[in-house]
C-alpha positions as CSV (number, residue, x, y, z in Angstrom):
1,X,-131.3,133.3,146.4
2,X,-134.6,132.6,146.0
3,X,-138.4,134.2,145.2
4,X,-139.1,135.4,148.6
5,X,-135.4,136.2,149.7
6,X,-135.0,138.7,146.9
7,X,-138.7,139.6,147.5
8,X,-137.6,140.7,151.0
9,X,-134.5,142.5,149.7
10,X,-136.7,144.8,147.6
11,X,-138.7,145.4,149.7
12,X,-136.0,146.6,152.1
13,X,-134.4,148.2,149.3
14,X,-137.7,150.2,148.2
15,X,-137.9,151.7,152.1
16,X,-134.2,152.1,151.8
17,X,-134.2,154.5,149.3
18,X,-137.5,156.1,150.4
19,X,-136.1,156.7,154.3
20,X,-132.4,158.2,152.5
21,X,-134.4,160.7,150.5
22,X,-137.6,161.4,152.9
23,X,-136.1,164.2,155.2
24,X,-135.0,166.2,151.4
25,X,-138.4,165.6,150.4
26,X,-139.7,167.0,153.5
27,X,-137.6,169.9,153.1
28,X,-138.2,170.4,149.7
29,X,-142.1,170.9,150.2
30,X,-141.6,173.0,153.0
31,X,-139.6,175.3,150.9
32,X,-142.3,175.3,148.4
33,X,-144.8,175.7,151.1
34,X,-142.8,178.8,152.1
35,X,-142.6,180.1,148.8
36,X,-146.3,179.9,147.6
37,X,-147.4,181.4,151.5
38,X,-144.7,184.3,152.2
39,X,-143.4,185.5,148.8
40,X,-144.9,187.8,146.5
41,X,-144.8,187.8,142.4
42,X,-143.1,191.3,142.2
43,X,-140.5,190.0,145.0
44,X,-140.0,187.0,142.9
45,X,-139.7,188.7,139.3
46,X,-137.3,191.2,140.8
47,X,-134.8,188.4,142.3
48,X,-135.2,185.6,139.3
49,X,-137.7,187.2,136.6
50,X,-135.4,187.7,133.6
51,X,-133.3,185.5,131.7
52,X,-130.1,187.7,132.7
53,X,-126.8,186.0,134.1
54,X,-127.8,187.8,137.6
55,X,-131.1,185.7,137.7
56,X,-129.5,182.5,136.6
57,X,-126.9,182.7,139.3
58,X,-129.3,183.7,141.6
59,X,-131.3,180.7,141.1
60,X,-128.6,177.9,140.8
61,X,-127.1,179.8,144.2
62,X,-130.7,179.3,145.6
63,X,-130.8,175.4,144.5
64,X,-127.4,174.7,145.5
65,X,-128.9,176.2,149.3
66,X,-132.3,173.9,148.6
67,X,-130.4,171.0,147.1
68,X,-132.7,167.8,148.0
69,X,-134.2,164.8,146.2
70,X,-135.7,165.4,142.6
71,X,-139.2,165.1,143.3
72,X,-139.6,168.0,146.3
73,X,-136.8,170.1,143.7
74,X,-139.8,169.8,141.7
75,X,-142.3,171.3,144.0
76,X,-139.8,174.6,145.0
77,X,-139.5,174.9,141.1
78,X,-143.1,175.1,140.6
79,X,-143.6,177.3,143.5
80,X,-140.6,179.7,141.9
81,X,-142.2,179.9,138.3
82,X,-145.8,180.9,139.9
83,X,-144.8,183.5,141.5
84,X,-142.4,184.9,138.4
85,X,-139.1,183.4,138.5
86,X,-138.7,183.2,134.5
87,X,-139.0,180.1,133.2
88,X,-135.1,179.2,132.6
89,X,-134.3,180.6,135.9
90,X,-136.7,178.2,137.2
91,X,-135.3,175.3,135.4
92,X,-131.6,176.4,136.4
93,X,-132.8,175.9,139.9
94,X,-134.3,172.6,139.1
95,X,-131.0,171.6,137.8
96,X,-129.0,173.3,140.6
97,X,-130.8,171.5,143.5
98,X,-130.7,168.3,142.4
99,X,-126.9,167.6,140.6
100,X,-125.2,170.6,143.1
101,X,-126.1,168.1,145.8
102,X,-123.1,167.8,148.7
103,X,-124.4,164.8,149.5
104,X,-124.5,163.4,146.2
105,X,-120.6,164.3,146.2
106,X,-119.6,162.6,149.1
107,X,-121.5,159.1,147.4
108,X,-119.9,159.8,144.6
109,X,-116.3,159.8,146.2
110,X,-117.1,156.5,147.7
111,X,-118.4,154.9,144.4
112,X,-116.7,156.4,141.9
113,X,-113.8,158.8,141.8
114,X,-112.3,162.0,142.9
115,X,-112.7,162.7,139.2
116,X,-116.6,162.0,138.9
117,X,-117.1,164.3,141.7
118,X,-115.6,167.1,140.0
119,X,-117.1,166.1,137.0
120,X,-120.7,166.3,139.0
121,X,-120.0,169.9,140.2
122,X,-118.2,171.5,137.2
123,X,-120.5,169.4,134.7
124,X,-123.7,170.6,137.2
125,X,-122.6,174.0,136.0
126,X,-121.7,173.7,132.5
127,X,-125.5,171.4,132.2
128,X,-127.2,174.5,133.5
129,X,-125.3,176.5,130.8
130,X,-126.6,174.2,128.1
131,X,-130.2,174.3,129.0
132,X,-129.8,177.8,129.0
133,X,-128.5,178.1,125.2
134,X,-131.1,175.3,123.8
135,X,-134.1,177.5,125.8
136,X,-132.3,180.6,123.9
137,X,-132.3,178.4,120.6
138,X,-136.0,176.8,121.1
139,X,-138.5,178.3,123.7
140,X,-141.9,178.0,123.0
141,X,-143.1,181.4,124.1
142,X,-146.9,180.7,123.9
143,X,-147.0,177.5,125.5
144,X,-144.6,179.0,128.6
145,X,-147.2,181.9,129.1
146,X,-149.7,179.8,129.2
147,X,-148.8,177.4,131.5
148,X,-148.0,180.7,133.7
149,X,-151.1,182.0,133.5
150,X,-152.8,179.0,134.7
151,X,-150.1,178.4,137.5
152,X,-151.2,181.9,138.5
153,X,-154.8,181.8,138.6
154,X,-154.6,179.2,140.9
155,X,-152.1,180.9,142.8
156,X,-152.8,183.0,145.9
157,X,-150.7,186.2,145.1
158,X,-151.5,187.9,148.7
159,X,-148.8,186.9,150.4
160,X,-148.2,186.9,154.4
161,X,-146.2,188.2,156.9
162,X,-143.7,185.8,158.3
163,X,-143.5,187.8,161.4
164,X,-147.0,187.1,162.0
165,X,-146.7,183.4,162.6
166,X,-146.1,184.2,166.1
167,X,-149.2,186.2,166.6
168,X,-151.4,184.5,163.8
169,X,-152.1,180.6,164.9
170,X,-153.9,179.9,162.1
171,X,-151.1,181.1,159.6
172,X,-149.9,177.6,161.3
173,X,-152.5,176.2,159.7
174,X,-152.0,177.6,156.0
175,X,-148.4,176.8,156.0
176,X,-149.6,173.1,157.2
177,X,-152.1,172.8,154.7
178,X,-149.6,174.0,151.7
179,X,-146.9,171.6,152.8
180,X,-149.1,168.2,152.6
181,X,-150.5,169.5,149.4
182,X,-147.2,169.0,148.0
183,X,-147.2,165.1,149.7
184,X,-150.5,164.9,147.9
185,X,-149.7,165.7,144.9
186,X,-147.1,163.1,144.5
187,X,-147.7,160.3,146.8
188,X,-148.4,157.5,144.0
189,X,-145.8,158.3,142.0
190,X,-143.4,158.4,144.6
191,X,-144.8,154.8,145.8
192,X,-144.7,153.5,142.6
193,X,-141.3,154.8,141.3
194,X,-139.6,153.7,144.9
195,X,-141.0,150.4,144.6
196,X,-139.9,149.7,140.8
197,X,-136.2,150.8,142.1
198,X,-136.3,148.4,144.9
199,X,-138.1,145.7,142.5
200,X,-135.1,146.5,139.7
201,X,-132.1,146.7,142.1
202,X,-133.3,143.3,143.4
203,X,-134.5,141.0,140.6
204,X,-132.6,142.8,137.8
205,X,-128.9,141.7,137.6
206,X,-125.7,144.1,137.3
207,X,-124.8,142.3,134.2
208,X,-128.1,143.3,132.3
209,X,-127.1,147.0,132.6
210,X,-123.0,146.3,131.4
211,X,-125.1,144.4,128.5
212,X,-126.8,147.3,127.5
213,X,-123.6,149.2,126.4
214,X,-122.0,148.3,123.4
215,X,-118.4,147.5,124.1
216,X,-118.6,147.4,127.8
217,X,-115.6,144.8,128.7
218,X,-113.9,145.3,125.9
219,X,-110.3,146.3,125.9
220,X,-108.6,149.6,124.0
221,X,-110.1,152.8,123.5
222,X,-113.6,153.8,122.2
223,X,-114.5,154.6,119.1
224,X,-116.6,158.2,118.6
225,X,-119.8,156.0,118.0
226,X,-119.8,153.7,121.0
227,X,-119.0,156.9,123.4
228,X,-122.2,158.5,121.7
229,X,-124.0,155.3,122.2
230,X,-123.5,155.0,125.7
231,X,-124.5,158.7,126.5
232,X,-128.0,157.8,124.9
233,X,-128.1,154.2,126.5
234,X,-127.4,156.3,130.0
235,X,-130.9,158.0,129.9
236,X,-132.4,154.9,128.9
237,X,-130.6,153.0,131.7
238,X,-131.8,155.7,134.2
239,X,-135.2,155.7,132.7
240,X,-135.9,152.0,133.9
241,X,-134.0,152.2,136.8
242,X,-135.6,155.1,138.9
243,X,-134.0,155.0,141.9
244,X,-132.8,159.0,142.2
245,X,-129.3,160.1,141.7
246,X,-128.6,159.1,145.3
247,X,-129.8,155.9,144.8
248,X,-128.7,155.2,141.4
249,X,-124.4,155.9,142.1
250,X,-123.7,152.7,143.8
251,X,-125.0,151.8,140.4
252,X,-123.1,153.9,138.5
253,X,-119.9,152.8,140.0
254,X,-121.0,149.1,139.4
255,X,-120.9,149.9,136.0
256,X,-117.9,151.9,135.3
257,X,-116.0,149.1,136.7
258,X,-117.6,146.8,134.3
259,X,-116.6,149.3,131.4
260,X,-118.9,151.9,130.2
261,X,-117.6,154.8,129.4
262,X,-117.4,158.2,131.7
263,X,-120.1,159.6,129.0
264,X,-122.8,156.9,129.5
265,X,-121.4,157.6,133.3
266,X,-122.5,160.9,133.7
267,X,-125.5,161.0,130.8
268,X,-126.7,158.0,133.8
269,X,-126.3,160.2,136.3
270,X,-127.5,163.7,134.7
271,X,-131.0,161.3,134.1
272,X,-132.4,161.5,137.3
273,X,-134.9,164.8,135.6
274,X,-135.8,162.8,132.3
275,X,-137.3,159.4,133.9
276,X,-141.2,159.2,133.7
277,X,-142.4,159.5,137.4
278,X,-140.6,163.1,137.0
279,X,-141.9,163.7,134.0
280,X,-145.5,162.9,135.2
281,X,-145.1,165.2,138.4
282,X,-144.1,167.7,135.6
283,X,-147.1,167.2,133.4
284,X,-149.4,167.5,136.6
285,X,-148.2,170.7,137.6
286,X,-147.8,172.2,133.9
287,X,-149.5,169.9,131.1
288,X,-147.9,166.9,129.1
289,X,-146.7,169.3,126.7
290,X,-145.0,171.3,128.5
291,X,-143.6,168.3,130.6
292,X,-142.1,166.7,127.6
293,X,-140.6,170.0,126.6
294,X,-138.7,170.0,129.5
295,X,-137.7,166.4,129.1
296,X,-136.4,166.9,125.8
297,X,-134.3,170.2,126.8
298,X,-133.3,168.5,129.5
299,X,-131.7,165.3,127.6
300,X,-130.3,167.2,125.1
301,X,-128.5,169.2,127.5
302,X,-127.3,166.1,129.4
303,X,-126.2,164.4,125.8
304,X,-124.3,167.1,125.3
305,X,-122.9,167.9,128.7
306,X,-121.4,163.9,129.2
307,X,-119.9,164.4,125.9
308,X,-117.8,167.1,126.8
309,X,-116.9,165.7,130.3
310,X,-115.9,162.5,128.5
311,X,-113.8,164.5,126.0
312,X,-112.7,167.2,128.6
313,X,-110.7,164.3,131.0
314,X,-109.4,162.6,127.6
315,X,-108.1,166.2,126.5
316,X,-106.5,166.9,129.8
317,X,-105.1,162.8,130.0
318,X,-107.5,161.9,133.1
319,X,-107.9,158.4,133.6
320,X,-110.8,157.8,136.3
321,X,-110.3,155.0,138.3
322,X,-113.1,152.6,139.4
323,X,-113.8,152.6,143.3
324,X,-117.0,150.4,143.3
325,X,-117.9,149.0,146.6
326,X,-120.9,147.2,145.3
327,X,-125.0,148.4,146.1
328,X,-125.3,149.6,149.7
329,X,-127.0,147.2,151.7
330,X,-130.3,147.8,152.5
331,X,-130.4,147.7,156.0
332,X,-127.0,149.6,156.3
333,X,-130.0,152.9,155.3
334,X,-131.3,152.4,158.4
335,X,-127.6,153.4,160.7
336,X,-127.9,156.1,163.3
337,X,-126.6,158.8,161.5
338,X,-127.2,162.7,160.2
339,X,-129.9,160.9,158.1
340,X,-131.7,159.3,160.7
341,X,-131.9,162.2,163.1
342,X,-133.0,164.7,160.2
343,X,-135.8,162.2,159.5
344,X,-136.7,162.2,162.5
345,X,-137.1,165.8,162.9
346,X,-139.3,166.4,159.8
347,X,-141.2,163.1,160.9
348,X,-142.2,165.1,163.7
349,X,-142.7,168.5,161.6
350,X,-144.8,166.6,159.3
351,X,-146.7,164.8,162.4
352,X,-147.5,168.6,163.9
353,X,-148.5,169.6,160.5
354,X,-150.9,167.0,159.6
355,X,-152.6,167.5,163.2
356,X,-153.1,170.8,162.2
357,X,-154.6,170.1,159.9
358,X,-156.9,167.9,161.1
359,X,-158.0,170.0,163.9
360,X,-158.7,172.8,161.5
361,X,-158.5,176.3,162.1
362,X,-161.5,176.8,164.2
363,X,-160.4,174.0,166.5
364,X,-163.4,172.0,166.2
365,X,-162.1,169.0,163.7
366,X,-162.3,170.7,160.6
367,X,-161.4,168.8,157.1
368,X,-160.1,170.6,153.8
369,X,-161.0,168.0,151.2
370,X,-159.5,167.7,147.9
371,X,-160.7,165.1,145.7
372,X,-157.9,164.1,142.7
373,X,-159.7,164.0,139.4
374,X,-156.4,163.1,137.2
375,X,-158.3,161.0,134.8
376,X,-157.1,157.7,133.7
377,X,-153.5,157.6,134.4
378,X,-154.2,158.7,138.1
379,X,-156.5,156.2,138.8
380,X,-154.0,153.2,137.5
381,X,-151.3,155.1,139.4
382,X,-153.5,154.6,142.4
383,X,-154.4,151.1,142.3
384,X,-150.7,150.6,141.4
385,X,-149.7,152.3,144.2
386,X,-152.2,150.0,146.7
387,X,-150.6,147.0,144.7
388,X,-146.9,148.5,145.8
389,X,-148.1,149.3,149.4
390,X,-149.2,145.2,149.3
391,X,-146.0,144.2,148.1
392,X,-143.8,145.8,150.4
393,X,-145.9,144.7,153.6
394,X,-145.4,140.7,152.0
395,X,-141.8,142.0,151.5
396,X,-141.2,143.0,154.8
397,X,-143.3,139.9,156.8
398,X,-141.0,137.7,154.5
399,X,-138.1,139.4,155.8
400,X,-139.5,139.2,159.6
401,X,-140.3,135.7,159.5
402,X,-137.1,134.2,157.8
């Protein structure tokens, strides 16, 4: 295959990806939208404001309900610690939303195993667990109460009635306004980290990735070291390889039949939270520090959770079986299915919304301007992005005209 052939493939592998995950993101942000419009902080701290084992199963129940792609899990979490949710309840939702996925399941049947699906749902749980303990063994109280107190002052705490959305137009408007905020926030990284999937999956072949993990091929069992060696390998894998855990089990199953290990498995799969265009989303909403807080509470908790799946099926003499079909095709995204009509619905949501917007409240072409002063990083991220949008449209006229 040549330049332009794969060129076109990631190009149609980029909007792949982006068209599977757009209607989660869409309901993610309306959920946040929701959240920051309709619910108040003494609401909130009574449902999810301790630490207690009612609030934690409050908020994975709520993220299980909410489940969607990582980036708009990110925007409900925010919404949920502004208006009290503590902060591990907020990060139990975080976790809950994106590995409790149904979805995510049924991929994972077709790519994997029975086994790995259980091991995604059980090891969803037991993850949540282990943040929990780490935040109990190493939470920086100062720098959390900070970060809420900012989050707060910019945080309209006067909530509305939902009820009044029939009587109240412009309530329309505010709901409208909150929900593209969320697409603004994000937009470059979520061109950029789409694109560098589509680039990877493309130009990047499977064999790289079984390279990567010492002893992949190899016959007999693993030895303690390679076992802990894929499990940090996985992150690192995922890291490079942002595609979202959707995207990245085809993958996953590509390389359990070549040989890793369940551990570097699951630690692949657990990454989808630890790769950097999460990690930047995390440090716009809350500060680097606190964004690489939660990255490192969030790999150690993975480390340890693949571990003890790994350990757990060896225990109980559990011998997954590969079921690898290969990568999806990239135009096979694009069927008529639950996907496509969902899409199409919050296509049109986000179409009504945006003229809302546009018209403004006092129906004479009003703006709301926001003008992004991120500092450096933001303004590479944004030529970057421009750069990605160019690529894809080459991409795709490659793929038109051949």
């Amino acid at each position: 295959m040549d330049f332009t052939q794969t060129w076109a493939e990631a190009a149609l592998t980029t909007l792949g990806f982006f068209w599977v995950a757009f209607w989660a993101f869409g309901l993610g942000y309306l959920i946040s939208a929701i959240i920051q419009l309709f619910v108040s902080r003494d609401r909130m701290r009574q449902a999810m404001g301790g630490g207690d084992l009612k609030s934690m199963s409050l908020a994975s129940f709520f993220g299980f309900l909410s489940s969607s792609c990582s980036f708009s899990a990110l925007a409900s979490t925010r919404a949920l610690f502004a208006k009290g949710a503590s902060f591990v309840s907020s990060m139990a939702f975080l976790l809950a939303s994106t590995n409790l996925v149904i979805e995510l399941g049924i991929i994972i049947s077709v790519f994997l195993s029975w086994h790995f699906v259980v091991a995604e749902y059980v090891g969803g749980l037991f993850l949540i667990g282990v943040m929990w303990g780490l935040v109990a063994l190493w939470r920086p109280q100062p720098l959390i109460e900070s970060v809420r107190h900012s989050l707060e002052a910019g945080d309209d705490d006067d909530p509305e009635d939902p009820s009044d959305l029939l009587e109240k137009p412009a309530l329309w408007r505010k709901l409208a306004h909150a929900y593209l905020m969320e697409w603004h926030m994000v937009w470059k990284d979520v061109t950029v980290g789409f694109t560098v999937a589509g680039i990877i999956a493309a130009f990047v072949p499977t064999e790289f990735f079984t390279w990567l993990f010492p002893g992949t091929g190899e016959e007999g069992a693993r030895s303690f070291a390679e076992v802990v060696s894929h499990t940090l390998i996985g992150p690192v894998a995922a890291f490079f390889t942002f595609i979202g855990s959707m995207g990245n089990i085809p993958l996953a199953g590509l390389l359990f039949a070549n040989g890793v290990s369940v551990a570097g498995i699951m630690a692949f799969i657990f990454s989808d939270l630890v790769v950097f265009p999460v990690i930047r989303v995390h440090a716009r909403f809350y500060g680097w520090k606190m964004a690489l807080y939660i990255a490192a509470l969030f790999l150690a908790a993975l480390v340890i959770t693949a571990l003890v799946i790994h350990y757990a099926f060896a225990f109980v003499g559990l011998d997954p079986q590969a079921a690898s079909k290969g990568l999806i095709d990239p135009e096979a995204r694009f069927e008529v299915d639950y996907t496509f009509w969902l899409n199409l619905l919050f296509l049109g949501m986000t179409a009504v919304f945006g003229w809302l917007v546009w018209r403004g409240s006092d129906g004479h072409g009003g703006h709301d301007h926001d003008h992004d002063h991120g500092g450096l990083l933001d303004k590479v991220l944004y030529w970057l992005a421009l750069a990605a949008f160019v690529w894809l449209a080459g991409g795709l006229a490659v793929f038109a005209l051949t």
